[in-house]
C-alpha positions in Angstrom: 17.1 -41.2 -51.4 14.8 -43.7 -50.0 13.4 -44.4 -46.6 11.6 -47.3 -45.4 9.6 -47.5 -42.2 7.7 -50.3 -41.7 5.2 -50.6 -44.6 6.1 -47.1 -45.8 8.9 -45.9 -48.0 9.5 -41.8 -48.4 11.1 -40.5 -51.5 13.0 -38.0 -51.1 13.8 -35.9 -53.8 14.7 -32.2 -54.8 11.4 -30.3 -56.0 12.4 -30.4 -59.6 12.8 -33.8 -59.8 9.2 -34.7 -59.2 7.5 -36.0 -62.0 4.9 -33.9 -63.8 1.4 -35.1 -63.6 -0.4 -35.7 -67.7 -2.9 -32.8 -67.8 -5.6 -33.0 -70.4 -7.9 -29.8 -71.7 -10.4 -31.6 -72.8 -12.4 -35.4 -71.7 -11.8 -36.1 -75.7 -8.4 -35.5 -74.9 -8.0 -38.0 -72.0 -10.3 -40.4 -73.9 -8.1 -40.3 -76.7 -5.3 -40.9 -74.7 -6.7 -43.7 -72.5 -7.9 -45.7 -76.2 -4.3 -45.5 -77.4 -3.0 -46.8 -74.1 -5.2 -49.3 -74.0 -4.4 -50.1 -78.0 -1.1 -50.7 -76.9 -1.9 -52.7 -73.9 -5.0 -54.3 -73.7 -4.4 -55.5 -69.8 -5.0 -52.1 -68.9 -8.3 -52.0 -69.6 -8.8 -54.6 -66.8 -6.8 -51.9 -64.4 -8.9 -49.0 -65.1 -11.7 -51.5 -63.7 -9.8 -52.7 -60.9 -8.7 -49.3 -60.2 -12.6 -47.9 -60.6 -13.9 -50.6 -58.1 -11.2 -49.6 -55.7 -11.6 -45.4 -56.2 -15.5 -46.4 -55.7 -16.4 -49.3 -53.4 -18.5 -50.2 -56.0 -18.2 -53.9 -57.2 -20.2 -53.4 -60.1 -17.3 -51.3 -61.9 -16.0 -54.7 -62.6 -18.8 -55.3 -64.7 -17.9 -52.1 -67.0 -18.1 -52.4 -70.8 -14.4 -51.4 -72.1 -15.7 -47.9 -74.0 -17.5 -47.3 -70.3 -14.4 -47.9 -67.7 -12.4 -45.7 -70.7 -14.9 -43.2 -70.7 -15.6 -42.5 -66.5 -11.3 -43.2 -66.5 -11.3 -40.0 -68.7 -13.4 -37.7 -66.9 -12.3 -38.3 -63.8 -8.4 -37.5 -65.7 -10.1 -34.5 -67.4 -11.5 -33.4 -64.0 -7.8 -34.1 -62.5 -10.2 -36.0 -59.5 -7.3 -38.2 -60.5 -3.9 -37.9 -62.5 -1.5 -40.1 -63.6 2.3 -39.6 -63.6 4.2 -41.2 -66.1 8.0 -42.9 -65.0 10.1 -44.7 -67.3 10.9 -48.0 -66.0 14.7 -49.1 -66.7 14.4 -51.7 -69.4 17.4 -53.2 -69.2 18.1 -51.7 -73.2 15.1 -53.6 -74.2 13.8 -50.3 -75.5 10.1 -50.6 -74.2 8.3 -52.4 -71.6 7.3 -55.7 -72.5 3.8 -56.5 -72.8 3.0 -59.0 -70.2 2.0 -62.5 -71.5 -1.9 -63.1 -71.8 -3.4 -65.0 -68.6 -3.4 -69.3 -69.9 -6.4 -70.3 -71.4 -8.8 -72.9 -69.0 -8.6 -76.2 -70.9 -7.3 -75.3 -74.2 -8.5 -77.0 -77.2 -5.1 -78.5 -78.5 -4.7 -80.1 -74.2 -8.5 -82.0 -74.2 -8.3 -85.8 -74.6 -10.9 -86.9 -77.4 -14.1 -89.0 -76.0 -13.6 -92.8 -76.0 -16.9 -93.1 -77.2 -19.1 -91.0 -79.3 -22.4 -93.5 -78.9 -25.2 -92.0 -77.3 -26.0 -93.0 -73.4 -28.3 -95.7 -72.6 -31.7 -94.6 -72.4 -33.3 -95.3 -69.1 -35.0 -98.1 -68.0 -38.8 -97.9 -68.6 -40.9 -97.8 -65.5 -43.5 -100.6 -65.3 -47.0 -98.9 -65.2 -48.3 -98.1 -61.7 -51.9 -99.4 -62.4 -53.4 -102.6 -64.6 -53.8 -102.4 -68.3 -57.3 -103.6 -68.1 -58.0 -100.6 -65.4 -60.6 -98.5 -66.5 -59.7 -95.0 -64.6 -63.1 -93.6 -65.4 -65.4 -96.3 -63.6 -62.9 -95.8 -61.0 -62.8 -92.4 -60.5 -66.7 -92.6 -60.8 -66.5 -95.7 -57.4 -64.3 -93.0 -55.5 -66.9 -90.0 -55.6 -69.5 -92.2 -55.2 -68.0 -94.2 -52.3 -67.2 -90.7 -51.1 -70.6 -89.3 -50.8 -72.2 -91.9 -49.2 -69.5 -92.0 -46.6 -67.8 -94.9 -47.6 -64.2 -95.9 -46.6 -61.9 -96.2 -49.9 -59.7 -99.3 -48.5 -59.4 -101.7 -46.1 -57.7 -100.4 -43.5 -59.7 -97.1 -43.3 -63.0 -99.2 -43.4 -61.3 -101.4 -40.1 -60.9 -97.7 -38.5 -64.7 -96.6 -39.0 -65.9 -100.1 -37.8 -63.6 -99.6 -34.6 -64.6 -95.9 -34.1 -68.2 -97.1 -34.4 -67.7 -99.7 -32.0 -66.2 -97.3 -29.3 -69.3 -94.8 -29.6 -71.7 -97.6 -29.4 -69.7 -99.4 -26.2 -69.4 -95.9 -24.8 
């Protein structure tokens, strides 16, 4: 008989209907086990990590190798930290449980419209050079340290500003 309160729902059943809990003796046992279960059905791999991640608060379970979420799965089954009870689902007289179909692939091969054009893109436009061709960048690098150690303005417009500072101190 079922119950449901709420969010809750209470079996309730006489004591030797309850289902038996798989027990292993050994981890090899439990990992041999898990492997064939997951042979079977290759989505439960991804529910021993979801399960791990949940058991743990640790996100990182997701990132498990398969052999490594089989492998902490068994111990904590050979331990019996955690045991699994086995129903049988009715089938309908299917005879097993049907594997459930394989998540779509993200843009599949056979659904990608070919390129209208295979010719490479336009190269970019070429800059036009920032100084003169017949600019010698030496001789002017040579004017600038020279210019700068006699105390020399570089442009116009800094030269204005020394002659107006000058002006102030001498009218001052």
């Amino acid at each position: 008989m079922i119950i449901r309160a709420g969010f809750q729902r209470f079996d309730l059943q006489r004591s030797f209907e309850l289902p038996k809990p798989l027990t292993f003796d050994s981890h090899d046992d439990a990992l041999k086990w898990l492997k064939q279960v997951a042979s079977l059905y290759p989505v439960a791999i991804n529910g021993f990590r979801t399960y791990l991640t949940r058991l743990t608060d640790d996100v990182e379970c997701a990132r498990l190798t398969d052999h490594d979420a089989v492998d902490r799965i068994a111990e904590l089954l050979y331990t019996r930290k955690v045991v699994i009870v086995m129903r049988e689902e009715g089938s309908g007289g299917s005879g097993g449980t049907p594997t459930p179909a394989a998540p779509p692939i993200a843009f599949p091969l056979a659904e990608r419209a070919p390129r209208t054009s295979t010719a490479p893109p336009p190269a970019p436009a070429a800059d036009p050079p920032t100084f003169d061709q017949r600019n010698d960048a030496v001789v002017q690098a040579a004017a600038l340290v020279a210019a700068a150690s006699d105390g020399k303005p570089f442009c116009e417009e800094c030269g204005k500003a020394k002659a107006a500072a000058a002006a102030r101190t001498s009218n001052g």
